[in-house]
Each structure stands twice: as C-alpha cells, then as structure tokens.
C-alpha positions in Angstrom: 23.2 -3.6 2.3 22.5 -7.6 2.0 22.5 -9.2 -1.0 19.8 -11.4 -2.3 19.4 -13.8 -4.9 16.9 -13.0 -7.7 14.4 -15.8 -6.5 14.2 -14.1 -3.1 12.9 -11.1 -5.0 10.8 -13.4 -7.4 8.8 -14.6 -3.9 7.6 -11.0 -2.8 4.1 -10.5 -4.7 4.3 -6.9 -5.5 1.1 -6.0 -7.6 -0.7 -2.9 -8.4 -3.9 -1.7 -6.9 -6.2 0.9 -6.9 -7.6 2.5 -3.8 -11.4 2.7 -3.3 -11.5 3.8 0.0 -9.6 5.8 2.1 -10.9 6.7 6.3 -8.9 8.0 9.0 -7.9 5.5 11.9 -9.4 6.9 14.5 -7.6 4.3 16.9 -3.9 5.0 15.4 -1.3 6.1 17.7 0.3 8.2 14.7 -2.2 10.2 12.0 -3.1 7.0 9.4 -5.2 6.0 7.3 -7.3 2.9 6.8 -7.4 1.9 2.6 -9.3 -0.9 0.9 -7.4 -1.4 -2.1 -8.8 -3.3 -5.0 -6.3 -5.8 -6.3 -8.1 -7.7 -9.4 -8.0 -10.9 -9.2 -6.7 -11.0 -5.4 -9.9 -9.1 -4.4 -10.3 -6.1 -2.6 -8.0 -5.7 0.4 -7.1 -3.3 3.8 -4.2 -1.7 4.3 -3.1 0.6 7.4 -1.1 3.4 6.2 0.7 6.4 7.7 0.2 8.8 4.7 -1.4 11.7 5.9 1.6 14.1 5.5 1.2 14.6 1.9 -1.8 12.9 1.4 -5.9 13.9 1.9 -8.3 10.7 2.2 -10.4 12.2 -0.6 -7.2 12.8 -2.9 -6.0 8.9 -2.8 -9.6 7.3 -4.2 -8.6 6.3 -7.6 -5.0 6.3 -6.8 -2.7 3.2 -8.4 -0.4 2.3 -6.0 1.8 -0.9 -5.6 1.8 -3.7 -2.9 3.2 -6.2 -1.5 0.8 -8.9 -1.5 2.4 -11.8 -0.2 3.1 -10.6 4.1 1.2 -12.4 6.9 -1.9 -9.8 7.7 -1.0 -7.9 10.6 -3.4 -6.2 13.4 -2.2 -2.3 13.2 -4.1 -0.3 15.1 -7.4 -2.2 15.7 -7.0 -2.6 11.9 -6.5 -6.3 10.0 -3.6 -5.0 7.4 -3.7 -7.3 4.8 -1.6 -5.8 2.1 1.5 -3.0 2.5 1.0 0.1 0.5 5.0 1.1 -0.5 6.6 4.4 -0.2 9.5 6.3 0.3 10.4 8.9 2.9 11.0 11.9 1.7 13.7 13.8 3.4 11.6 14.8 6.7 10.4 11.1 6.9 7.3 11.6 5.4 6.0 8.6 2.8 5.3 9.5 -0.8 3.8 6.9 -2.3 5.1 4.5 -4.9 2.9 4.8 -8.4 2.8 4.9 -12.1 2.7 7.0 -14.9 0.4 5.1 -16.7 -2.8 3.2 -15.6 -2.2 -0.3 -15.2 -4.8 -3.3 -14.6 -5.6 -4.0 -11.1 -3.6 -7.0 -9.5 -0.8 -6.6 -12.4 2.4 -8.2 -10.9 5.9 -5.9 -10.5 8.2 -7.5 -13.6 
C-alpha cells in the first residue's frame, strides 16, 4: 500500500448525496445503472454505477450515499459521470454501497 500525506486525502471532495433517480443503462457493457444524485449545494449530479447485484433501481431512491466530488467527469457508457458513487466488493466482487446510519444533509463533506 502507498502512503499518502494527510493533505492528499484533504484534496479528494468526498460528500454525501442522496439519489433521486435511478435507470438502467441500456448502453452498458456490464448491468449498471445511471443515478442523479443530489448533492446540496454542488447541485444535482450523474453517476454511472455497476450496482445491480445487490441493488433494485426502485430500492436506491432516497438512498444516502457518499462521493467523490472532485474527479474529471468521465463518458461511461454513452453516460457523462460526473461524480463516483463509493463501494466495496463484497467477497464475489459485487459493490455494496458505502452509507450512513444516520441521515446527513445533502453535500456534507467526509471529516
């Protein structure tokens, strides 16, 4: 593992959002789904996310999840990613998304 200094971590906006919209893409090599994700302050923003092993479309509305705000967007899958939805894989690479146990205001940065 590489070492970083705490002000590398201190440049990666990580912020919690809450998804408003969830849609399968349709034009995804793998099973994914395309999120808009509203981020207070930062707006509301789209995300391309390979989540559909645990996860329904209609389960994730009103989900708090946390992002990293701060990456380049990025075309994925005829899809303009703007923010990265974080997860783990579980132990047969599925994701399980990152969350809380307690609601949180939209756009709150990680501490």
């Amino acid at each position: 593992m590489q070492e970083i200094q705490w002000e590398d971590f201190q440049r990666i906006e990580l912020r919690v959002g809450t998804i408003i919209s969830a849609q399968p893409n349709s034009k995804a090599l793998k099973p994914a789904f395309v999120l808009q994700v509203d981020l207070g302050e930062l707006g509301i923003k789209t995300s391309s996310a390979q989540i559909t092993a645990h996860y329904q479309a209609d389960q994730l509305i009103g989900r708090q999840v946390l992002c990293v705000c701060n990456f380049a967007a990025k075309r994925v899958a005829g899809v303009r990613s703007e923010v990265l939805v974080t997860g783990v894989y579980d132990d047969q690479q599925r994701v399980v998304l990152a969350g809380f146990d307690r609601p949180l205001a939209n756009g709150a940065r990680l501490a």
